[in-house]
GUDRENKE-551340 format. One record per residue (C-alpha): residue number from 0; x, y, z. Coordinates in pm, whole numbers, plus 50000, padded with zeros to 5 digits. Example, Ala and Ser with C-alpha at 12.3 -4.5 7.8 and 13.67 -1.06 7.14 Angstrom:
! GUDRENKE-551340
<nupa><n>0</n><c1>51230</c1><c2>49550</c2><c3>50780</c3></nupa>
<nupa><n>1</n><c1>51367</c1><c2>49894</c2><c3>50714</c3></nupa>
This chain:
! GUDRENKE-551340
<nupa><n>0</n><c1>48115</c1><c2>95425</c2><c3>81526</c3></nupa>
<nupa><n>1</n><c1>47920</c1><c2>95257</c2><c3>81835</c3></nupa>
<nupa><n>2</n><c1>47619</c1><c2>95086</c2><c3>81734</c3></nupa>
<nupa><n>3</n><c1>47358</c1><c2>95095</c2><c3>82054</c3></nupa>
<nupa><n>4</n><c1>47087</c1><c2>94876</c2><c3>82042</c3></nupa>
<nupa><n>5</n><c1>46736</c1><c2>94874</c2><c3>82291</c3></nupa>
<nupa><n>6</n><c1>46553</c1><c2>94583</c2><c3>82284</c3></nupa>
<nupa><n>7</n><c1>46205</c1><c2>94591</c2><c3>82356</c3></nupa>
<nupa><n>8</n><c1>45841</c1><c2>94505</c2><c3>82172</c3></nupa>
<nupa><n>9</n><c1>45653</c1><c2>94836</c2><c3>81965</c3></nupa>
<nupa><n>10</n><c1>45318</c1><c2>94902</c2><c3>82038</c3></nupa>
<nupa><n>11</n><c1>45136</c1><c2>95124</c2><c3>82306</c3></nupa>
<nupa><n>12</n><c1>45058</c1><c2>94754</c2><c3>82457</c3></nupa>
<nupa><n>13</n><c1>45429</c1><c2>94721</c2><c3>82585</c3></nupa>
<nupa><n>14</n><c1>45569</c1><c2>95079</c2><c3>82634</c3></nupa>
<nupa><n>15</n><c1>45584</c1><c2>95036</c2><c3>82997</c3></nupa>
<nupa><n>16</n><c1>45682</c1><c2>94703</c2><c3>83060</c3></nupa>
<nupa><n>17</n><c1>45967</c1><c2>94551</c2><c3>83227</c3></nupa>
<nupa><n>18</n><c1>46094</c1><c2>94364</c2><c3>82869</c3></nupa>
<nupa><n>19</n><c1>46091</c1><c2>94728</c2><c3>82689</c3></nupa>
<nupa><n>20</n><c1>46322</c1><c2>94835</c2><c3>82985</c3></nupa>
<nupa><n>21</n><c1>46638</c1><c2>94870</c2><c3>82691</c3></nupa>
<nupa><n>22</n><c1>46345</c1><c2>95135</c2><c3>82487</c3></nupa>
<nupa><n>23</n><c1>46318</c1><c2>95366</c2><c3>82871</c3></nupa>
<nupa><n>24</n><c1>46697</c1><c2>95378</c2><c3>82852</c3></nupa>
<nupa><n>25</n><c1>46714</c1><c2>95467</c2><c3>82470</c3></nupa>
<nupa><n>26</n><c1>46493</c1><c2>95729</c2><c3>82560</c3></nupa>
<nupa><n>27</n><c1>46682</c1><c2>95937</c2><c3>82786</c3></nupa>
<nupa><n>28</n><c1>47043</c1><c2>95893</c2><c3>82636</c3></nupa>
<nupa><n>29</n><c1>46859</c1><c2>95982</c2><c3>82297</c3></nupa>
<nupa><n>30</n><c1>46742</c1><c2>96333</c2><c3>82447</c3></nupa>
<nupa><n>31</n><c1>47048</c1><c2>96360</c2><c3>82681</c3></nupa>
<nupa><n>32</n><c1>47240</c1><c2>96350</c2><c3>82445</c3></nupa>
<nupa><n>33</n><c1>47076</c1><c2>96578</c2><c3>82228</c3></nupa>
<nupa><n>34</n><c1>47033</c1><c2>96306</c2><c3>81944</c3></nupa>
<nupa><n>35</n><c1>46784</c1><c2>96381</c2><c3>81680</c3></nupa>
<nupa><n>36</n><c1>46449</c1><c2>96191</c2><c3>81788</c3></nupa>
<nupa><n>37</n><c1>46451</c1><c2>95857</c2><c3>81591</c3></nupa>
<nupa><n>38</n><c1>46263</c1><c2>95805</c2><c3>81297</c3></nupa>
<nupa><n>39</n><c1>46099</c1><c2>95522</c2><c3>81150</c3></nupa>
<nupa><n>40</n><c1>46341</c1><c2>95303</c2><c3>80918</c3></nupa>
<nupa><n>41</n><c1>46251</c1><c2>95057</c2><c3>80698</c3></nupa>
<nupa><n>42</n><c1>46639</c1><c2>95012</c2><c3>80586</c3></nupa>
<nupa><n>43</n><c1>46716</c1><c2>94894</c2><c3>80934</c3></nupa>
<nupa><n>44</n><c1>46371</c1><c2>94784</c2><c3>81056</c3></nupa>
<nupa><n>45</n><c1>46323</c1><c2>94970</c2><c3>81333</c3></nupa>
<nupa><n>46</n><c1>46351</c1><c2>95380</c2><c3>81451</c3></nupa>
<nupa><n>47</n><c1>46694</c1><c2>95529</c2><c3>81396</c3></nupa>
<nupa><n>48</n><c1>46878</c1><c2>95801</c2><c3>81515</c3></nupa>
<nupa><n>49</n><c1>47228</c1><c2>95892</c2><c3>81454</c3></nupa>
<nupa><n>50</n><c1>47490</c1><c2>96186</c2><c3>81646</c3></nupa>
<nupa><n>51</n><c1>47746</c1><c2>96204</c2><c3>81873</c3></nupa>
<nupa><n>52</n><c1>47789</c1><c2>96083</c2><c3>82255</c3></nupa>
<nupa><n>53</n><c1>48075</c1><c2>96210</c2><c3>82448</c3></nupa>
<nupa><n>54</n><c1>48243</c1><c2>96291</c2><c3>82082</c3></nupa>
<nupa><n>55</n><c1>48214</c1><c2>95951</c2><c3>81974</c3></nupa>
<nupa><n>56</n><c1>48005</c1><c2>95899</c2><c3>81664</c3></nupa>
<nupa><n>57</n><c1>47674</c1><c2>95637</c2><c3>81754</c3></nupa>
<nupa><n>58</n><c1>47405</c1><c2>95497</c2><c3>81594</c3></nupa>
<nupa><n>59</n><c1>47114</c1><c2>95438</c2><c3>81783</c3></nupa>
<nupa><n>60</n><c1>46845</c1><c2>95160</c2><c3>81731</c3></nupa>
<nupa><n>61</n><c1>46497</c1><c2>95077</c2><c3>81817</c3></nupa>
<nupa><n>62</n><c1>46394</c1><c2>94740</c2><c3>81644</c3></nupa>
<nupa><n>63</n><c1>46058</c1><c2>94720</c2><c3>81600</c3></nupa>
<nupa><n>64</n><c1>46074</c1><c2>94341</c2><c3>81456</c3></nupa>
<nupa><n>65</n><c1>45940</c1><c2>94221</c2><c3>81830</c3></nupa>
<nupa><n>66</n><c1>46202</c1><c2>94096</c2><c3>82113</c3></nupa>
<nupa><n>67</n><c1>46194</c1><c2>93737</c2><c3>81977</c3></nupa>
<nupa><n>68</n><c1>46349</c1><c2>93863</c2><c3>81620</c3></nupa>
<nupa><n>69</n><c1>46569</c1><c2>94140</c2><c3>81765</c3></nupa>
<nupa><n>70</n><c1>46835</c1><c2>93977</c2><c3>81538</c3></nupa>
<nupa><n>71</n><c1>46700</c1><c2>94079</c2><c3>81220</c3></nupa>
<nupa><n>72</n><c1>46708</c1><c2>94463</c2><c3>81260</c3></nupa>
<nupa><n>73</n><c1>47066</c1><c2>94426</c2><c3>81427</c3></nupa>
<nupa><n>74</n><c1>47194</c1><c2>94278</c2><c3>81123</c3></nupa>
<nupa><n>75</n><c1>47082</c1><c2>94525</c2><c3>80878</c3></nupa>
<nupa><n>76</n><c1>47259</c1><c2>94772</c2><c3>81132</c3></nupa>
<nupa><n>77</n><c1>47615</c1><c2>94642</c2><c3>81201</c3></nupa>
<nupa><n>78</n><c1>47867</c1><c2>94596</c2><c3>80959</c3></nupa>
<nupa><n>79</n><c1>48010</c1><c2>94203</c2><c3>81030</c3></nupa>
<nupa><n>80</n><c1>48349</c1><c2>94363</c2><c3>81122</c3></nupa>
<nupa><n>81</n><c1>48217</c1><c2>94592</c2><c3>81380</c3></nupa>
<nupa><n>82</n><c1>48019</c1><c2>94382</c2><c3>81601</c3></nupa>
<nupa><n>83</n><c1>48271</c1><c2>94455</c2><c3>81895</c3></nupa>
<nupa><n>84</n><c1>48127</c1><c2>94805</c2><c3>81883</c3></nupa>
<nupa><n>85</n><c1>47762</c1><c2>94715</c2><c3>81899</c3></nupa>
<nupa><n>86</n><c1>47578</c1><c2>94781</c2><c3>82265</c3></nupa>
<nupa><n>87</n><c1>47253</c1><c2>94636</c2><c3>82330</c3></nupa>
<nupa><n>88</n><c1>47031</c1><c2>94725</c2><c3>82596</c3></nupa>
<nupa><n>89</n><c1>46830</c1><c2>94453</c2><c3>82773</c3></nupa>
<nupa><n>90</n><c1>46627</c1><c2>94354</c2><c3>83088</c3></nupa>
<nupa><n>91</n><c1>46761</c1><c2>94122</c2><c3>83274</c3></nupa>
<nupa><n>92</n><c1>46579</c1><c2>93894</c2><c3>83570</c3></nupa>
<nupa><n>93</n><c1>46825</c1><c2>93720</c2><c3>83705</c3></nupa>
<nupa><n>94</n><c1>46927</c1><c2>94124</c2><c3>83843</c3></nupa>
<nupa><n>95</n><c1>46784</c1><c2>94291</c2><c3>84071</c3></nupa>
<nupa><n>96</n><c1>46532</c1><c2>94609</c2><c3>83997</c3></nupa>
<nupa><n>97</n><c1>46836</c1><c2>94902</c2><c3>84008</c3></nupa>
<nupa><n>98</n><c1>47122</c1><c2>94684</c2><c3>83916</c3></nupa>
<nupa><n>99</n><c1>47317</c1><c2>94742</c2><c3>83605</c3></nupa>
<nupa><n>100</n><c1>47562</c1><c2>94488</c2><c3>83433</c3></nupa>
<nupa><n>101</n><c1>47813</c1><c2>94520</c2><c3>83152</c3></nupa>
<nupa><n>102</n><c1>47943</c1><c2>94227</c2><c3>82995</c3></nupa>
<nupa><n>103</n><c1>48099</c1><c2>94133</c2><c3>82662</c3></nupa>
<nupa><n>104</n><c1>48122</c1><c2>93760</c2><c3>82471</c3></nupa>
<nupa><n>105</n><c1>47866</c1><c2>93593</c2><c3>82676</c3></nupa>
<nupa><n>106</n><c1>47555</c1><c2>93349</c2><c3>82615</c3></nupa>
<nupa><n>107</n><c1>47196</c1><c2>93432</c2><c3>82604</c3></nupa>
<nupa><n>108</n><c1>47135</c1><c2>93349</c2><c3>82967</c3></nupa>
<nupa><n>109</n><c1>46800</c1><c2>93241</c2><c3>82837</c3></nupa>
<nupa><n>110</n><c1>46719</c1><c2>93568</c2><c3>82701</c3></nupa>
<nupa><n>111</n><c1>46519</c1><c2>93546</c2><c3>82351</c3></nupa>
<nupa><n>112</n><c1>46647</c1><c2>93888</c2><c3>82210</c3></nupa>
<nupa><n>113</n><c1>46979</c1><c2>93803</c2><c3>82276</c3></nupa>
<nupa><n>114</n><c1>46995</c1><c2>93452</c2><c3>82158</c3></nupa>
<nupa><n>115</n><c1>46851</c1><c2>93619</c2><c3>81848</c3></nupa>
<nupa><n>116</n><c1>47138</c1><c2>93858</c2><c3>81796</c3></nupa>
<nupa><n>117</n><c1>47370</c1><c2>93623</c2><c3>81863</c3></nupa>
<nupa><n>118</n><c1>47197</c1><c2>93324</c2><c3>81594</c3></nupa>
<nupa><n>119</n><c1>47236</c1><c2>93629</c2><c3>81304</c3></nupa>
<nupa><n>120</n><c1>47558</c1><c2>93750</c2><c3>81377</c3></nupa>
<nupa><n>121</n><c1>47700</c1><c2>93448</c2><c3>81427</c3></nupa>
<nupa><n>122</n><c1>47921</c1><c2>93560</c2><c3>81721</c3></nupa>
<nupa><n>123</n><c1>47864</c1><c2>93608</c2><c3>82102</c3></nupa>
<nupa><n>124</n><c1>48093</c1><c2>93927</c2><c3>82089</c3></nupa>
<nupa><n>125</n><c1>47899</c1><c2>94239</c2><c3>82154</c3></nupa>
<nupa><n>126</n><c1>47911</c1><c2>94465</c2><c3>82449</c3></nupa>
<nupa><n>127</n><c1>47546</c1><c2>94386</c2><c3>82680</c3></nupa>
<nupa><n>128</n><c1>47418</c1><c2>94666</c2><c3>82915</c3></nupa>
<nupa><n>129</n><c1>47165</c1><c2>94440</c2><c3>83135</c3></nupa>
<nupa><n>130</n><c1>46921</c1><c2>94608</c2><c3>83328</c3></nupa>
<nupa><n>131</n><c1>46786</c1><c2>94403</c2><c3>83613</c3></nupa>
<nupa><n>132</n><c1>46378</c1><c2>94405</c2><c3>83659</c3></nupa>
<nupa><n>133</n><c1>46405</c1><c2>94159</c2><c3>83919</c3></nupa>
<nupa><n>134</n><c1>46175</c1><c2>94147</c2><c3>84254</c3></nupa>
<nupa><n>135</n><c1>46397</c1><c2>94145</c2><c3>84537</c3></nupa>
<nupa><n>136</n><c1>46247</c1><c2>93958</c2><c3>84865</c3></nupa>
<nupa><n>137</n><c1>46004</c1><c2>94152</c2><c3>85098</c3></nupa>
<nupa><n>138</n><c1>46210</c1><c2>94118</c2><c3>85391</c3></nupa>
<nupa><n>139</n><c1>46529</c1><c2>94349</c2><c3>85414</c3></nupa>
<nupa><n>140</n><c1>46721</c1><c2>93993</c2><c3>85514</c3></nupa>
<nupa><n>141</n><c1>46641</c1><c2>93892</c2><c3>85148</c3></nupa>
<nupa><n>142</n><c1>46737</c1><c2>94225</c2><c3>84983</c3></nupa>
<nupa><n>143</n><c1>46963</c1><c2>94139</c2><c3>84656</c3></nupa>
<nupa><n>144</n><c1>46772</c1><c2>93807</c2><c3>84680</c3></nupa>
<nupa><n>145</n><c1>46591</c1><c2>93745</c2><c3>84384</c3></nupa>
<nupa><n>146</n><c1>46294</c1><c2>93617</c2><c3>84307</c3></nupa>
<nupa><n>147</n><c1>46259</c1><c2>93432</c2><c3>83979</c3></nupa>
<nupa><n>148</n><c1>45923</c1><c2>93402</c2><c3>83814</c3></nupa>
<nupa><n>149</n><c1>45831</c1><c2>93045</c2><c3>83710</c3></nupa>
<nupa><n>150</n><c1>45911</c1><c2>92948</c2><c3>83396</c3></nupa>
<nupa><n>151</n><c1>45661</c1><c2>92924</c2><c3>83071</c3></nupa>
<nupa><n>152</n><c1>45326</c1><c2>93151</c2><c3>83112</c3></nupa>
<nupa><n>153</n><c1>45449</c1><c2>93306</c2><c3>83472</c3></nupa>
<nupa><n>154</n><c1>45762</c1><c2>93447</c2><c3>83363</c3></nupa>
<nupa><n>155</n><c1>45658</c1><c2>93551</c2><c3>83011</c3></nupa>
<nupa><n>156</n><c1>45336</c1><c2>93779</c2><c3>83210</c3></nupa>
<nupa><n>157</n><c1>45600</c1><c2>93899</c2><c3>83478</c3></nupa>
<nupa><n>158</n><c1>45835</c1><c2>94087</c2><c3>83222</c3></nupa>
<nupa><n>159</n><c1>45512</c1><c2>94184</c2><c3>83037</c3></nupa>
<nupa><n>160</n><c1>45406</c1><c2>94351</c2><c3>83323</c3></nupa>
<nupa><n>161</n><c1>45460</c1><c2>94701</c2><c3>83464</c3></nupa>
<nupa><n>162</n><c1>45649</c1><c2>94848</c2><c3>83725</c3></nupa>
<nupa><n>163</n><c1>45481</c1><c2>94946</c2><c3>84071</c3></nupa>
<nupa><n>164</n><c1>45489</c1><c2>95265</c2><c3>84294</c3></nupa>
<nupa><n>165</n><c1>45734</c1><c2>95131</c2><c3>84504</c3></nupa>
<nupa><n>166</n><c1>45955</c1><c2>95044</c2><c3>84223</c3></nupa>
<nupa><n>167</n><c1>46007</c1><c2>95401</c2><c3>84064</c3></nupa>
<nupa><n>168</n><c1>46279</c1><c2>95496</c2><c3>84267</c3></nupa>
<nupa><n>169</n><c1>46504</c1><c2>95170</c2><c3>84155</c3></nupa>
<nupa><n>170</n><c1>46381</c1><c2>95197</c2><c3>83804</c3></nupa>
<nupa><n>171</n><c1>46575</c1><c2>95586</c2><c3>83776</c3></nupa>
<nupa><n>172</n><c1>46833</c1><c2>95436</c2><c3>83972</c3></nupa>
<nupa><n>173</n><c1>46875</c1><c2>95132</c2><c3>83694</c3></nupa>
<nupa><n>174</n><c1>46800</c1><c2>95401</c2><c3>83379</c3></nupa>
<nupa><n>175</n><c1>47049</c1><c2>95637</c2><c3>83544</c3></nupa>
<nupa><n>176</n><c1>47336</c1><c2>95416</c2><c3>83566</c3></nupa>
<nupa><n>177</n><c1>47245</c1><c2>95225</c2><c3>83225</c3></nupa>
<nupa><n>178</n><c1>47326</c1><c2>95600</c2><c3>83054</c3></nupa>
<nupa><n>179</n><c1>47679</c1><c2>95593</c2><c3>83300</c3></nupa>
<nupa><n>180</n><c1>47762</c1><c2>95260</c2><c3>83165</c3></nupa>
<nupa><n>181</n><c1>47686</c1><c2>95361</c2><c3>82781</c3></nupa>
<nupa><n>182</n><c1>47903</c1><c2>95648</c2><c3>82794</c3></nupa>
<nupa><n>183</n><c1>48200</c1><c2>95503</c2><c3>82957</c3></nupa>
<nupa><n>184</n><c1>48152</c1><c2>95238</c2><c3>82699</c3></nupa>
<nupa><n>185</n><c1>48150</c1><c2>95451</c2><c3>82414</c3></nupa>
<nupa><n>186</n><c1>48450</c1><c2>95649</c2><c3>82597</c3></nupa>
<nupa><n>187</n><c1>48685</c1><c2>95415</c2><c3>82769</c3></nupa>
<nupa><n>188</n><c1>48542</c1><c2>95096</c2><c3>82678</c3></nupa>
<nupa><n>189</n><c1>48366</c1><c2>94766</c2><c3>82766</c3></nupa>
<nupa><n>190</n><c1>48654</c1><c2>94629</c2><c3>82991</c3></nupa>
<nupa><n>191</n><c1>48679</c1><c2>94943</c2><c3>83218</c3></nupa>
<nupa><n>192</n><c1>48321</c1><c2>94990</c2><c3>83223</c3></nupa>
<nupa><n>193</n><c1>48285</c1><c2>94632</c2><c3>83344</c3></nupa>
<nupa><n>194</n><c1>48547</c1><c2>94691</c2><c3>83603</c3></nupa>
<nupa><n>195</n><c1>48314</c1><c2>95000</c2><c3>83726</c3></nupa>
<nupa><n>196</n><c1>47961</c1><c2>94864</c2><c3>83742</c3></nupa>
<nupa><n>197</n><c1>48007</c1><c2>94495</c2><c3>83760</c3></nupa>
């Protein structure tokens, strides 16, 4: 059983923001897959669904605990000796708008959903699909170059905010691959799906 986890904030308020990024990607392996649609839980704090993805059996999670307490819902969802086969979805700013990252065992890199899973598992060992929702520079001599948002009050209103026009294109490129990455997860595993998109 893979366990795949979106992180994002409920509420109409947040649908479309860069931080519920891991929720957009739920979305379409949920239908793509031809998952039931997830219902509300209050067993696992969040909405569930539950099927098959390329053969392999999945659970699927929306916590709706906030990003901040992301932890909470995991742990109600993933048995302590299966934490190896739990995904989680997230945005990532350090990546560029478009770019997709898998990586397995690592820190928070700052990130307050993560840090949460980690603090109530008690073990950095999960497989992370990061999403990047990072502005590149203007100029096509900065392309890949990212530029971070401030720290405090900046940051926290740039991953609350929405994507623009000109960003639609890299967002279906980033939701796109996020799906790829999920299913050769669930397939053939973290380490060659690392190999492919990192």
């Amino acid at each position: 059983m893979y366990y795949i986890v979106g992180l994002g904030n409920p509420g109409e308020k947040y649908q479309n923001t860069r931080h519920n990024i891991g929720w957009m990607v739920l979305d379409i392996l949920v239908s793509g897959a031809g998952l039931p649609p997830a219902v509300l839980s209050a067993q696992y704090s969040g909405k569930v669904s539950a099927g098959q993805l390329e053969q392999q059996d999945v659970m699927v999670l929306y916590p709706d605990t906030f990003m901040n307490n992301s932890g909470r819902a995991v742990k109600k969802l993933v048995p302590s000796v299966e934490t190896d086969h739990l995904v989680v979805l997230h945005d990532d700013v350090d990546l560029p708008l478009g770019q997709v990252r898998v990586s397995f065992g690592r820190g928070s890199g700052g990130h307050n959903g993560i840090a949460s899973i980690i603090d109530k598992l008690n073990t950095k060992d999960f497989v992370r699909v990061r999403i990047g929702i990072g502005k590149s520079g203007f100029w096509p001599w900065q392309q890949g170059t990212i530029k971070r948002p401030g720290g405090g009050g900046i940051l926290e209103r740039f991953v609350l905010g929405g994507f623009g026009k000109r960003e639609q294109n890299a967002l279906k490129e980033a939701k796109e691959s996020a799906c790829a990455a999920i299913a050769m997860i669930v397939t053939e595993g973290h380490t060659v799906a690392m190999n492919k998109f990192n």
